[in-house]
N, C-alpha and C positions, 0 to 999 in steps of 0.2 A: 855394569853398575850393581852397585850392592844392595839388597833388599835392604826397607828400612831397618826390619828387626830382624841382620843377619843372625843367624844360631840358634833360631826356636827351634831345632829340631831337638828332643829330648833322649836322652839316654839314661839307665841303669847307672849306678855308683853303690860301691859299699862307704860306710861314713868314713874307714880307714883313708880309700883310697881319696875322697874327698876333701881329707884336712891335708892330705899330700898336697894334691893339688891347688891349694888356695895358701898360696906363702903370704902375700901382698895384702897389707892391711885395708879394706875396704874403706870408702869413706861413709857411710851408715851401714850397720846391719842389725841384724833383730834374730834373735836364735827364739823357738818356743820350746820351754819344757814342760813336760806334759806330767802333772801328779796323778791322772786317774786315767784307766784305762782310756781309749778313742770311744768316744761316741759315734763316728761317722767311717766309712769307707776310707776316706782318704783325708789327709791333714798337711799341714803347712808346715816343714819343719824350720824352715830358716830363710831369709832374705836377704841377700848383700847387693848391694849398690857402691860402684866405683866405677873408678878406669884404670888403666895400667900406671898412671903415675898419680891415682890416690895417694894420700899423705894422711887419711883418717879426718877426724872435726867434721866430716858430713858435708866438707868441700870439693868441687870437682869443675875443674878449668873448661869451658868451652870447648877449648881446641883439643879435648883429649879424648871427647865424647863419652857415653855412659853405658854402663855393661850395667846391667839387672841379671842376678843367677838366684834362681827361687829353686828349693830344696823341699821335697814333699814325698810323702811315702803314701804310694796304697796298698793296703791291708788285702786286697781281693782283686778280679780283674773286671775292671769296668769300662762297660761298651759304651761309646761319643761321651768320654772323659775330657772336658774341656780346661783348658787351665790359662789365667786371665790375668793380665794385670791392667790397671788403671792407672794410669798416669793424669796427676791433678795439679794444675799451679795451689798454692799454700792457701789463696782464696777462694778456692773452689772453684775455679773455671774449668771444666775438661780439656785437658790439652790429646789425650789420643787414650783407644783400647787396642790391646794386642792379644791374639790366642795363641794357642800352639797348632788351631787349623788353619790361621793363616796363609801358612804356604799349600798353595794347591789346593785350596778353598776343600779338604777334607771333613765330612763329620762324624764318622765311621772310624774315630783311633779308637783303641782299647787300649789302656792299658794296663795289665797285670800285674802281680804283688810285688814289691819292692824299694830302695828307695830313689827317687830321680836325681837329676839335677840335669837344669835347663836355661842354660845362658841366654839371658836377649840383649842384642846390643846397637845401640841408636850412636850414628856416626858423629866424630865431631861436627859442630856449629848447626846441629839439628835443633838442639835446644834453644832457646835466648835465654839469658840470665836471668836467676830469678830464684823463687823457691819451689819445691816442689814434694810430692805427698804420693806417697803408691797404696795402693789397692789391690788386693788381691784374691783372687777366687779356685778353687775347684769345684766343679760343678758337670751334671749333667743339662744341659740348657731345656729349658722350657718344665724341667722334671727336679731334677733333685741340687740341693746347694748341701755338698759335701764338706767344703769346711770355706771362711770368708774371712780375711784381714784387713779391714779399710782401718786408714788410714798407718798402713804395715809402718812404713820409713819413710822419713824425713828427710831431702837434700836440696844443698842448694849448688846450683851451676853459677858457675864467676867468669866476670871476661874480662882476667886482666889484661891482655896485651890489646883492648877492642876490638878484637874480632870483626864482630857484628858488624861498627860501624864502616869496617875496612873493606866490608862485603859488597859495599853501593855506595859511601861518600855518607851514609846515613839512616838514622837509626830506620828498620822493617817493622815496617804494621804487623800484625798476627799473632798466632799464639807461638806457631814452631818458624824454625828458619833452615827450609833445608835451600841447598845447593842440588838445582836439576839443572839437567841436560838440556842447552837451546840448541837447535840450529836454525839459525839465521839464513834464508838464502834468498839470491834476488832473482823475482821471479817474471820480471817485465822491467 
């Protein structure tokens, strides 16, 4: 089974090889440019939000689920470097928080001067329909907030073919709607 937020594991990119690699029109994204030097360690350089069959408008189908690839450079090398996003329905409810210590509950990353980029990706019909708002951080936790984007990008997930309600006969309570693993077995 695939972790919820496969691909938080982060890697190094130059911006060249960066604009190669992102042919596919995002369905929101948010670039910053910065007129004065950095103030902080580390900054936020860009955010995109899609999936593979993005179409742009800030539209994104259920069933194709949602890639978040946050773009950020540090200036220097910094020890339990956390990097956050926030995931918000449009009225403020928290729907989930995700780090890059996630996996393997690590808080001991470093990481050194350069600039990232670090895909997260929440599987199709994890979401419900609806609108939703990201947030975003680097930070050292409990110590330093290196640079913050709340309310980064705007998206909204759509279920045209009803997914959702195709999933049980009818619409799910909750915030998120994932698909887990049962087994059923008789036991007397």
């Amino acid at each position: 089974a695939l972790p919820i937020w496969a691909g938080a594991i982060v890697s190094v990119v130059s911006p060249a090889a960066l604009a190669a690699q992102y042919d596919e029109r995002p369905a929101a994204s948010r670039h910053f440019i910065r007129d004065e030097a950095p103030r902080s360690r580390a900054f936020v350089d860009e955010i995109r939000v899609g999936s593979p069959e993005s179409t742009g408008g800030g539209k994104i189908s259920l069933a194709d689920g949602v890639e978040v690839t946050l773009v950020f450079t540090f200036l220097e090398t910094v020890r339990h470097a956390q990097v956050a996003i926030g995931l918000m329905r449009r009225n403020g409810e928290r729907v989930l928080t995700t780090t890059n210590m996630d996996q393997g509950g690590r808080t001991n990353i470093s990481l050194g001067p350069g600039m990232y980029e670090a895909p997260v990706r929440l599987p199709p019909t994890f979401l419900k329909a609806g609108e939703y708002v990201l947030n975003v951080s680097l930070t050292v936790p409990w110590i330093e907030v290196l640079d913050e984007v709340r309310e980064a990008v705007a998206f909204e997930v759509t279920d045209p073919d009803d997914i959702e309600i195709n999933l049980g006969g009818m619409p799910r309570e909750g915030v998120v709607n994932p698909i887990l693993s049962w087994n059923c077995r008789l036991t007397a």
